[in-house]
N, C-alpha and C positions, 0 to 999 in steps of 0.2 A: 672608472677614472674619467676624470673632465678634461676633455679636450680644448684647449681655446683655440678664437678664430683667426687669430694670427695663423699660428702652425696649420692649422686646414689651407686657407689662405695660399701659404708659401707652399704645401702638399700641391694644391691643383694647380701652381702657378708653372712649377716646373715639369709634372706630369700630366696636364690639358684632362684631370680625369674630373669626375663628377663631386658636385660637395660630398654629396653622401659618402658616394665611395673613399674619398678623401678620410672621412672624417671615421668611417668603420676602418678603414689600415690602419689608421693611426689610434686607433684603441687595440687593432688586432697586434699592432706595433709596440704598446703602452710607451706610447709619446714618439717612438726611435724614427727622426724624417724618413732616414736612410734605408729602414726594416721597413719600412711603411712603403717606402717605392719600391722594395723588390717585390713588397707585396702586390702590388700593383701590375707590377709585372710578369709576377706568374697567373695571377689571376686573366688579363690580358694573353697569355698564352694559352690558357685552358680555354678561354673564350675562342681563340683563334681554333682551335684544334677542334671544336666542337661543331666550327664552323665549315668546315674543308669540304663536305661532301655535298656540300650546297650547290647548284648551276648557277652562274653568274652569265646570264643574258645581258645586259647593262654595262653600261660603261663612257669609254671616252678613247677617242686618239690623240692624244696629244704631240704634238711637236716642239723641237727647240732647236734654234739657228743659234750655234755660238758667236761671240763677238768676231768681225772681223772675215764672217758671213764660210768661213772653211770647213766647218763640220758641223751638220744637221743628223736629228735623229727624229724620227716617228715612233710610238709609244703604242701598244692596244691595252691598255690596263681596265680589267673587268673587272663588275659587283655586280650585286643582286635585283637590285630597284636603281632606277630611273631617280630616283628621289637622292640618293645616296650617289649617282652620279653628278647631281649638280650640285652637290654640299661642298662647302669651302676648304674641308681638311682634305677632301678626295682628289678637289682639284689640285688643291698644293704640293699633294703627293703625288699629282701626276709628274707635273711639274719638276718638283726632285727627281724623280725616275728616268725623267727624259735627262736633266743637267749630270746624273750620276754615268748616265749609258755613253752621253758626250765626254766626257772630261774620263773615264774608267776603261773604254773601250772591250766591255766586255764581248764574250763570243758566242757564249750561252745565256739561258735564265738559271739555271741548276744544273746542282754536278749530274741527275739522270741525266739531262740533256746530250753531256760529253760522249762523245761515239764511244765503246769499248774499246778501240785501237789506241785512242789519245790518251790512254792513260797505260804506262807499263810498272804494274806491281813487280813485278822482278827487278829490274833497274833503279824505281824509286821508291825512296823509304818514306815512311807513312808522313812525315813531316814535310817533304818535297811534292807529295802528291795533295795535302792540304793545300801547300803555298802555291801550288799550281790552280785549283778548283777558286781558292780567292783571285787569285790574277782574272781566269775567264770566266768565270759565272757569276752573274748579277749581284744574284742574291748571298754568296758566301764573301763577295767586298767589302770593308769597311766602309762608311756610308761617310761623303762626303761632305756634308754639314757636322757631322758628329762622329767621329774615326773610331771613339770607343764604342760603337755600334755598328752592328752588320747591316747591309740592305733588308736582309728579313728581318730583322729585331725590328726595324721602324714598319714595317711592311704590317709588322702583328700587333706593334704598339697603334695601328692608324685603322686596322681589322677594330682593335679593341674600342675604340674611339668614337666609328663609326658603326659597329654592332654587326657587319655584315662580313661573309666572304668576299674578299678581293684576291684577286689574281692576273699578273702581270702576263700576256697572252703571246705576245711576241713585240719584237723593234726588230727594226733597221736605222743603221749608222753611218751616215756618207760622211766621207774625209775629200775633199778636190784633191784629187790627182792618184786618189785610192784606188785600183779596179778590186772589188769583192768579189763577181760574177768572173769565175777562174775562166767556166766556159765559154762566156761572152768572146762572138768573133767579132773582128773591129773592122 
């Protein structure tokens, strides 16, 4: 089947993925955009998954001061190579991560994160203890630029992008007028 360069075109334009790859979905697709980007997508996922046991020495901190200077966040988001730390999608993503942790005020990165006690299976049914792990953990929130996507779907579409393990390591969240540090004596 021949693909024309239109469709490839509009494929990479809304998926940031490679011509090639493009241009293999969309035969693996025969023509379908839409088959063609979830192709894309689980491919992206298999690629992320292949990648998880990688060490990610590298990386970046980033920060962000919201408008109006009342709540800052610090970021550690780690990859593999130095090289892939200074690339322009890693940066953007940090970026996103720092603006998602301001404006989402999450409390974890993952639902492992959540102590055993914060979560009680006898009192909440399985649908209240999802809607609870999206309120506090990073990664299980709709993702701020894009609501029909979680923190991690962009997290593995950006793994896929850049070819590497990335992993979001820890943040911190100042709100003025916030005390987080319970134990802190004043």
């Amino acid at each position: 089947m021949q693909i024309g360069k239109d469709k490839i075109k509009e494929l990479r334009a809304r998926t940031d993925a490679g011509i090639m790859d493009c241009k293999h979905a969309l035969k693996q697709a025969r023509g379908n955009l839409e088959q063609a980007i979830n192709f894309l997508v689980q491919k992206g996922k298999a690629m992320a998954s292949r990648k998880t046991g990688r060490l990610t020495k590298q990386g970046l901190i980033e920060s962000y001061v919201h408008l109006g200077n009342k709540i800052g966040v610090l970021v550690e988001i780690n990859c593999e190579t130095d090289f892939v730390a200074r690339n322009s999608k890693f940066k953007e993503f940090a970026r996103d991560i720092a603006m998602q942790i301001a404006a989402s005020a999450p409390l974890f990165i993952k639902g492992e994160d959540v102590p055993s006690g914060e979560i009680d299976e006898q009192k909440m049914g399985k649908q209240q203890i999802e809607e609870y792990l999206k309120r506090v953990c990073l990664l299980e929130q709709p993702f701020i630029k894009d609501p029909k996507i979680s923190v991690n779907d962009y997290l593995i579409s950006v793994i896929a992008k850049v070819g590497e393990h990335i992993v979001i390591k820890r943040f911190t969240r100042f709100q003025l007028g916030e005390e987080k540090d319970k134990g802190k004596k004043e």
